[in-house]
C-alpha positions as CSV (number, residue, x, y, z in Angstrom):
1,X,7.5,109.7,-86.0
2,X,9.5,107.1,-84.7
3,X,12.0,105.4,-87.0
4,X,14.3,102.5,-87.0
5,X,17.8,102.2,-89.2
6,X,19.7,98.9,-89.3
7,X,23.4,99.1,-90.2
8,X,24.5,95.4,-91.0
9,X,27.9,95.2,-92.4
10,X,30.2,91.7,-92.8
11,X,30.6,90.9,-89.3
12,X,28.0,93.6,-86.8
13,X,25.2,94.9,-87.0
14,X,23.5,98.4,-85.5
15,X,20.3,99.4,-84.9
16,X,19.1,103.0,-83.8
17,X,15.7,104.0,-82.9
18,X,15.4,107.8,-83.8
19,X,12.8,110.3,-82.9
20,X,13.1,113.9,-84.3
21,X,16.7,113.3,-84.9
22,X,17.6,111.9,-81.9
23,X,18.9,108.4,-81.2
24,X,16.6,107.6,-78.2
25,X,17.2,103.7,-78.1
26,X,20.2,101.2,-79.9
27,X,21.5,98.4,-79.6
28,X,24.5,95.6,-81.6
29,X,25.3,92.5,-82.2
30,X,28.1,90.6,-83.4
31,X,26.0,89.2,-86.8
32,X,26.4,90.1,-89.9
33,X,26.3,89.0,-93.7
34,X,29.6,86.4,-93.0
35,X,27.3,84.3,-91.0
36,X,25.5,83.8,-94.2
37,X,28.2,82.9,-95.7
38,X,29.8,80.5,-93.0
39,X,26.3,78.5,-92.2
40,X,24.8,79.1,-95.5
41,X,21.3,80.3,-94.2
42,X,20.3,83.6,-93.1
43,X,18.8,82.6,-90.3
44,X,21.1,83.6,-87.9
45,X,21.1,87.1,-89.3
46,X,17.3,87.2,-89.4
47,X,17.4,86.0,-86.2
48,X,20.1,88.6,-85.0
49,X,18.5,91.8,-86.7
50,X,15.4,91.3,-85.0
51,X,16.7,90.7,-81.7
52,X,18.6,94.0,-82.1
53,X,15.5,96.0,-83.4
54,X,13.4,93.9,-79.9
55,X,16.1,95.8,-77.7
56,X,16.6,99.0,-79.2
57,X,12.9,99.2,-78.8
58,X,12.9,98.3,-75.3
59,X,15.8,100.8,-74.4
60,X,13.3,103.4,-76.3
61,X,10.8,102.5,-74.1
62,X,8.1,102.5,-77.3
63,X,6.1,99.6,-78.7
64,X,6.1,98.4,-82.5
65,X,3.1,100.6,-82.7
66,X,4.8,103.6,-82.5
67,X,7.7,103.0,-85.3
68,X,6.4,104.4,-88.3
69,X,10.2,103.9,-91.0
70,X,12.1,101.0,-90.8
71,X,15.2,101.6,-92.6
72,X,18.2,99.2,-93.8
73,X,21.7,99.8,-95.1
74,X,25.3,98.2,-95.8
75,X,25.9,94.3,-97.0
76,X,22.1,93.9,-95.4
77,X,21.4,94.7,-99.0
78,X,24.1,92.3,-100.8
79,X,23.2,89.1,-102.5
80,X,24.5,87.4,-98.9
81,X,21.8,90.2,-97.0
82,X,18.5,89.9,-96.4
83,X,17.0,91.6,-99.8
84,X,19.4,92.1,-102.5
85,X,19.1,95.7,-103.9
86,X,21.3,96.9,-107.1
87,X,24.0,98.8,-106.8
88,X,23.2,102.6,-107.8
89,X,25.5,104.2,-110.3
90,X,27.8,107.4,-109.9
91,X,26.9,110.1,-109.9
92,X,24.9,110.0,-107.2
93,X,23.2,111.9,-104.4
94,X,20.4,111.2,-102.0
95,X,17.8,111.6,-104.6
96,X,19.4,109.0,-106.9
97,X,19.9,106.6,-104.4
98,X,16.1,107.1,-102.9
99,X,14.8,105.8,-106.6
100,X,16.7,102.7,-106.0
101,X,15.2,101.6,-102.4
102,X,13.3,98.7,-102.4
103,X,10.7,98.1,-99.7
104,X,10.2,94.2,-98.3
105,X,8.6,92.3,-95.8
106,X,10.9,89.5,-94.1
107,X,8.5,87.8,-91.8
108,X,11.3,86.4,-89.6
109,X,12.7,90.0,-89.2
110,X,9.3,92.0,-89.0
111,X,5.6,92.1,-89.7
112,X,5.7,95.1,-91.5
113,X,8.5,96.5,-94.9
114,X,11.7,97.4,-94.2
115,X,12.8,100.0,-96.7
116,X,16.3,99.2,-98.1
117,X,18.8,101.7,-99.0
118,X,20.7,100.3,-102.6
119,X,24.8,101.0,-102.7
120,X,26.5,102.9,-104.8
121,X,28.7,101.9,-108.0
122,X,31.2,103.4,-110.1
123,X,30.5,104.3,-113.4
124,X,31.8,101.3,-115.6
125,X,29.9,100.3,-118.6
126,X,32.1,96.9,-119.1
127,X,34.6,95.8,-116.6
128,X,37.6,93.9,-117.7
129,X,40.9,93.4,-117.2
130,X,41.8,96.7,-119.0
131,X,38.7,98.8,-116.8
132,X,39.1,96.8,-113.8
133,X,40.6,99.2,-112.3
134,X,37.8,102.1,-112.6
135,X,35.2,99.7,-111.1
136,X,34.4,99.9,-107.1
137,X,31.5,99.4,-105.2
138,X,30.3,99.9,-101.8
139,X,27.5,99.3,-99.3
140,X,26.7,101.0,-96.3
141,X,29.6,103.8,-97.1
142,X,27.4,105.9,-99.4
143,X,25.0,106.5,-96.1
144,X,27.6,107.1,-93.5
145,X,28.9,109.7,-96.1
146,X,25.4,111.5,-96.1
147,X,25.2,111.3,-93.0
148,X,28.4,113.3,-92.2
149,X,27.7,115.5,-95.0
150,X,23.9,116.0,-93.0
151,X,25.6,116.8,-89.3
152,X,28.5,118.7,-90.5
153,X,27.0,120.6,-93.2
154,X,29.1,119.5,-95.5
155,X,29.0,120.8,-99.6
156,X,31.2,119.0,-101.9
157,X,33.7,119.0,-103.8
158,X,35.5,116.9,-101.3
159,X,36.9,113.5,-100.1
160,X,36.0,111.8,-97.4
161,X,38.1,109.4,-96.1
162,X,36.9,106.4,-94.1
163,X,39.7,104.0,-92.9
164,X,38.9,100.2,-91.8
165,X,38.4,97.2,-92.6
166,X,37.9,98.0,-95.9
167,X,39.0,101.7,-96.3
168,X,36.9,103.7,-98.3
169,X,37.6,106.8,-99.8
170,X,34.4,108.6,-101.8
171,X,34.9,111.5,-104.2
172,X,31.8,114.3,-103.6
173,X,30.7,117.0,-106.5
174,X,29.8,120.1,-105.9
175,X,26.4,119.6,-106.1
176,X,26.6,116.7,-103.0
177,X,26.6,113.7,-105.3
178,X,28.9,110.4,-105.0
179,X,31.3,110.5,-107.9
180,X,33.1,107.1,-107.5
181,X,35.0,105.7,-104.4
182,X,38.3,103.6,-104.3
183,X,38.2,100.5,-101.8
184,X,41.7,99.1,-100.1
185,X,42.0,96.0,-97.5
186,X,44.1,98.5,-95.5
187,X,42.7,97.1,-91.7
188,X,42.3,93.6,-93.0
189,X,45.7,93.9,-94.1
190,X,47.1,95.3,-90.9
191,X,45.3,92.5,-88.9
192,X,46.6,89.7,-90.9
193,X,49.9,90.8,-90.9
194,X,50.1,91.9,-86.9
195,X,48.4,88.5,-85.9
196,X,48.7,85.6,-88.2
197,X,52.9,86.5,-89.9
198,X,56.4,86.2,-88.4
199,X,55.5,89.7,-86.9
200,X,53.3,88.7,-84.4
201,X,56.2,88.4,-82.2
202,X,57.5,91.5,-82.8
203,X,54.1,93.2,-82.4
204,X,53.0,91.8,-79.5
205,X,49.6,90.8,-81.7
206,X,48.5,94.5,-80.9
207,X,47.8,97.5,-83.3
208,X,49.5,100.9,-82.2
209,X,48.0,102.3,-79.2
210,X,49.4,106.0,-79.5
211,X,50.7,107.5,-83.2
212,X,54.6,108.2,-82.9
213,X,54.7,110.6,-85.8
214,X,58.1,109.8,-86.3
215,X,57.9,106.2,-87.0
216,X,54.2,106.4,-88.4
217,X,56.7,108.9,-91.7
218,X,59.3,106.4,-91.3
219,X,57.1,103.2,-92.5
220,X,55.9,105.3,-95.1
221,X,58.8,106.5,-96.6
222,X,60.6,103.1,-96.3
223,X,57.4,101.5,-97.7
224,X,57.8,103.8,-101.1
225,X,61.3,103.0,-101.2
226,X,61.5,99.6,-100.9
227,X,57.6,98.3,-100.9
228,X,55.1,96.7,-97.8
229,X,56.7,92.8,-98.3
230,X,60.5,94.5,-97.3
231,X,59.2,97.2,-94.9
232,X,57.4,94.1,-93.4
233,X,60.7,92.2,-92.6
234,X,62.2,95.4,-91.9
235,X,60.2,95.3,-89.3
236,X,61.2,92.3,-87.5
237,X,65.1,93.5,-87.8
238,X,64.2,96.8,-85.8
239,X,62.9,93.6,-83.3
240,X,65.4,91.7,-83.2
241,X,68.3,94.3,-83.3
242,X,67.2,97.8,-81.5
243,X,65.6,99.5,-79.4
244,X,62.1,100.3,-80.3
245,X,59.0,99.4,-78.6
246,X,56.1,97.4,-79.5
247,X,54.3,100.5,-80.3
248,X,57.1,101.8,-82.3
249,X,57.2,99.0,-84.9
250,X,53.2,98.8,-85.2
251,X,53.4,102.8,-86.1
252,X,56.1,101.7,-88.8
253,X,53.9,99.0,-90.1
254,X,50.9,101.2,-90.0
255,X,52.9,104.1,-91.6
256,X,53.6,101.7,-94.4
257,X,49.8,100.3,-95.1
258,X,48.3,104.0,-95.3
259,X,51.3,105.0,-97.3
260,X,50.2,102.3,-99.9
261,X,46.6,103.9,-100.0
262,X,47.5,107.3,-100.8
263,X,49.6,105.8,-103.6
264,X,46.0,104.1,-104.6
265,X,44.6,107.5,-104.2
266,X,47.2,109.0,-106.7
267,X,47.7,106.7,-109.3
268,X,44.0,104.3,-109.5
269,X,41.8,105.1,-111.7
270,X,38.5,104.4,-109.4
271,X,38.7,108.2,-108.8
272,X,39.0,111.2,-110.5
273,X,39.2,114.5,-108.3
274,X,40.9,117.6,-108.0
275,X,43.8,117.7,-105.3
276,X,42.9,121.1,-104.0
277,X,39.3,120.0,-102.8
278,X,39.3,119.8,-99.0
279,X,39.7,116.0,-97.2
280,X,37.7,114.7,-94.5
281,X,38.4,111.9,-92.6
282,X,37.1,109.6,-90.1
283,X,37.4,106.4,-88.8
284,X,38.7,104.9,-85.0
285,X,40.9,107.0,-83.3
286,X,44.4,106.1,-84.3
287,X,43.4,105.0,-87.7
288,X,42.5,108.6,-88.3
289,X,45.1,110.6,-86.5
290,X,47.9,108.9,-88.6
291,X,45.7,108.9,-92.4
292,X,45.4,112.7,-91.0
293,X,49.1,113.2,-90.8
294,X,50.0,111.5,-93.8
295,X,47.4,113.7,-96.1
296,X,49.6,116.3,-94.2
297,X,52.8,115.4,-95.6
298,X,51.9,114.1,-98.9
299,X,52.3,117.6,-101.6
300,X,49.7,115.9,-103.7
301,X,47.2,116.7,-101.6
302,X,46.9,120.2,-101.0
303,X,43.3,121.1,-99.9
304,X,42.5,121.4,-96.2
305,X,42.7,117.8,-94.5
306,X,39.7,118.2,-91.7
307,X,38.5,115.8,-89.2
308,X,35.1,113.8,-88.2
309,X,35.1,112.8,-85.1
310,X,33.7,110.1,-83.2
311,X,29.9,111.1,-82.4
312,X,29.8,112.2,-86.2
313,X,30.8,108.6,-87.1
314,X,29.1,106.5,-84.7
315,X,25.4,108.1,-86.4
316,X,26.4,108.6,-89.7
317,X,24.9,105.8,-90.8
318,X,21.4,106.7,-89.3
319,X,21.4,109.6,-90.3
320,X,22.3,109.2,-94.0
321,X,19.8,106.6,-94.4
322,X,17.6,109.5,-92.8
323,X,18.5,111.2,-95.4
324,X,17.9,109.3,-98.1
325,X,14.1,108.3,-96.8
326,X,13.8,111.6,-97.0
327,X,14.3,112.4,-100.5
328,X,12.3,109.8,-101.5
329,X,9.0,111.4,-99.4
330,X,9.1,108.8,-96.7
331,X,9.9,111.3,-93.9
């Protein structure tokens, strides 16, 4: 059997045409739930997810006729998506989160259902401003994270770490459920500060191309000492008055936004986990390479650190959402 996933998250969307477990057509497109939310219609991510399912097709060389799933994850399922689906509590695993798909039709998208594949939610009964703090939610994450646990043959208890945008980091049981996850604005931080601050300048308006180790510690350190707002104009005095180059200072200012997410990581109360279970992390390239070293270095965490890599991640999604259909007798 055929099958089609769509991955739509805030600003891109993904599709993948699989046939026994092999990604055999995809294509993207720069649409996502934001459009929504800028034009308010969701037309142009209607019209965007089918035009990404039209080519995937194509590249699979198949017809319509032969696609017998069509499954959707991420923000596709948010209130600003295409079909709203509730959030799943914690704990949960695939089976839990296959009770809470919801199959629809969206003419402008496709003929037939699309299955959606809910989030996941901590476990809060009342959130206030005294529980805050225990609440997260995510969309899309809880697939990618089957799906890593599905390719790597992965068995909890573990953490897996997923720097971006919006860094995720989701707590696994030893049975394979979801426990909870803690969410930080870690890349959208970054961005703002290296493109639209002061820093800019000092930057060059570009991330760090190459981890320096050395500087990467040194923003972190500095960061606990004196917090991001200081490190941040410390970081414009190393510009102004020494020698270190662009890359340099974006490793300090990086080594100073991951620093802040371990301390998240020790001290929220979104998660709950053992610091001996083993750490997994993915993400781009640099991204992971310096939350690798800094897991490292940090004695609170003191299970293995381990690392997904790039084909892992870039079908994670897919392959969760696989997953999940799966449990719920689909496939």
């Amino acid at each position: 059997m055929y099958i089609a996933t769509i991955d739509t998250g805030t600003t891109n969307t993904r599709v993948k045409v699989w046939h026994e477990g092999v990604v055999c057509g995809q294509a993207a497109a720069a649409v996502g739930v934001r459009d929504t939310v800028r034009t308010g219609s969701r037309a142009r991510l209607q019209q965007g997810v089918h035009a990404c399912l039209e080519t995937a097709l194509a590249e699979a060389g198949i017809s319509w006729k032969k696609v017998g799933l069509v499954l959707a994850s991420g923000m596709i399922t948010s209130n600003v998506g295409l079909c709203e689906v509730p959030h799943v509590p914690a704990p949960a695993g695939v089976f839990e989160v296959a009770r809470g798909m919801v199959a629809a039709v969206i003419p402008e998208v496709l003929d037939g259902p699309i299955w959606f594949v809910p989030g996941v939610k901590n476990a809060v009964a009342e959130v206030s401003l005294e529980t805050c703090e225990g609440m997260d939610m995510m969309r899309g994450e809880e697939v990618e994270t089957f799906g890593i646990m599905t390719q790597m043959g992965l068995n909890g208890p573990a953490l897996v770490a997923l720097p971006g945008s919006h860094s995720k980091y989701i707590c696994i049981d030893e049975t394979g459920r979801i426990t909870g996850c803690l969410t930080t604005l870690a890349g959208e931080l970054l961005d703002v500060i290296t493109h639209h601050t002061l820093l800019a300048d000092a930057l060059g308006g570009a991330f760090a191309d190459a981890i320096n180790p050395d500087m990467l510690r040194q923003g972190a350190a500095y960061a606990r000492d004196v917090g991001l707002s200081r490190l941040c104009f410390t970081t414009r005095i190393l510009h102004l008055f020494t020698g270190c180059s662009r890359n340099d200072k974006a490793n300090f200012l990086l080594g100073a936004v991951l620093a802040a997410d371990l301390m998240a990581l020790r001290g929220s109360q979104a998660l709950k986990f053992n610091p001996e279970i083993p750490v997994w992390v993915a993400g781009k390239s640099e991204l992971r390479q310096a939350l690798i070293l800094l897991f490292d270095d940090d004695p609170h965490f003191r299970g293995r650190v381990r690392e997904v890599d790039d084909a892992v991640l870039q079908n994670a999604a897919g392959a969760g959402a696989i997953a999940v259909a799966r449990a719920r007798g689909l496939v």
